[in-house]
C-alpha positions as CSV (number, residue, x, y, z in Angstrom):
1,X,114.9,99.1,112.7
2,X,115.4,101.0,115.8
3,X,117.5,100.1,119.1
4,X,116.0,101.7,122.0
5,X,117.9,102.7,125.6
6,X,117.1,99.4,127.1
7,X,119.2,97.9,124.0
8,X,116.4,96.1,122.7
9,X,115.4,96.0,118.9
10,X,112.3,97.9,117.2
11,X,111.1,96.8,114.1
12,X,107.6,98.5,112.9
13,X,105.8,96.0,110.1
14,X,103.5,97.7,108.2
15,X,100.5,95.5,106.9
16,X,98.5,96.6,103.6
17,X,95.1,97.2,104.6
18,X,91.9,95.7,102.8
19,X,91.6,98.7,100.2
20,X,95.3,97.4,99.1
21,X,94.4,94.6,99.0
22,X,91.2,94.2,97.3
23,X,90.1,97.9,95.9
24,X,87.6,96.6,93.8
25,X,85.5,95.6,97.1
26,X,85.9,99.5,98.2
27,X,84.8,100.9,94.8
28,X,81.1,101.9,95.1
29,X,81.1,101.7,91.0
30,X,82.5,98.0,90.8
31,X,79.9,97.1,93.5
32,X,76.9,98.5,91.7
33,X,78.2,96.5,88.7
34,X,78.2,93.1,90.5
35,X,74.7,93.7,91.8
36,X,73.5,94.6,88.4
37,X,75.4,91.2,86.3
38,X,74.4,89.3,89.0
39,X,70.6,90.3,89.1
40,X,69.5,88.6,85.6
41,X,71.5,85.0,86.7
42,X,69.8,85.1,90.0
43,X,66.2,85.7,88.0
44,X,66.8,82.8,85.9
């Protein structure tokens, strides 16, 4: 928290991106595994 000249408040908020968030969606190795467990049940 910050208090600028003007005597107003600053606050920075930092947000977790997607990669926090869900890292298995940016993992190239995780992604290739879906496709290749999925494959068979959508062949069925």
């Amino acid at each position: 928290m910050q208090v600028g000249q003007d005597g107003r408040v600053y606050v920075a908020v930092k947000y977790p991106s997607i990669s926090e968030l869900w890292p298995e969606i940016y993992n190239n190795r995780s992604i290739r595994v879906v496709q290749v467990v999925d494959a068979p049940a959508v062949l069925r």
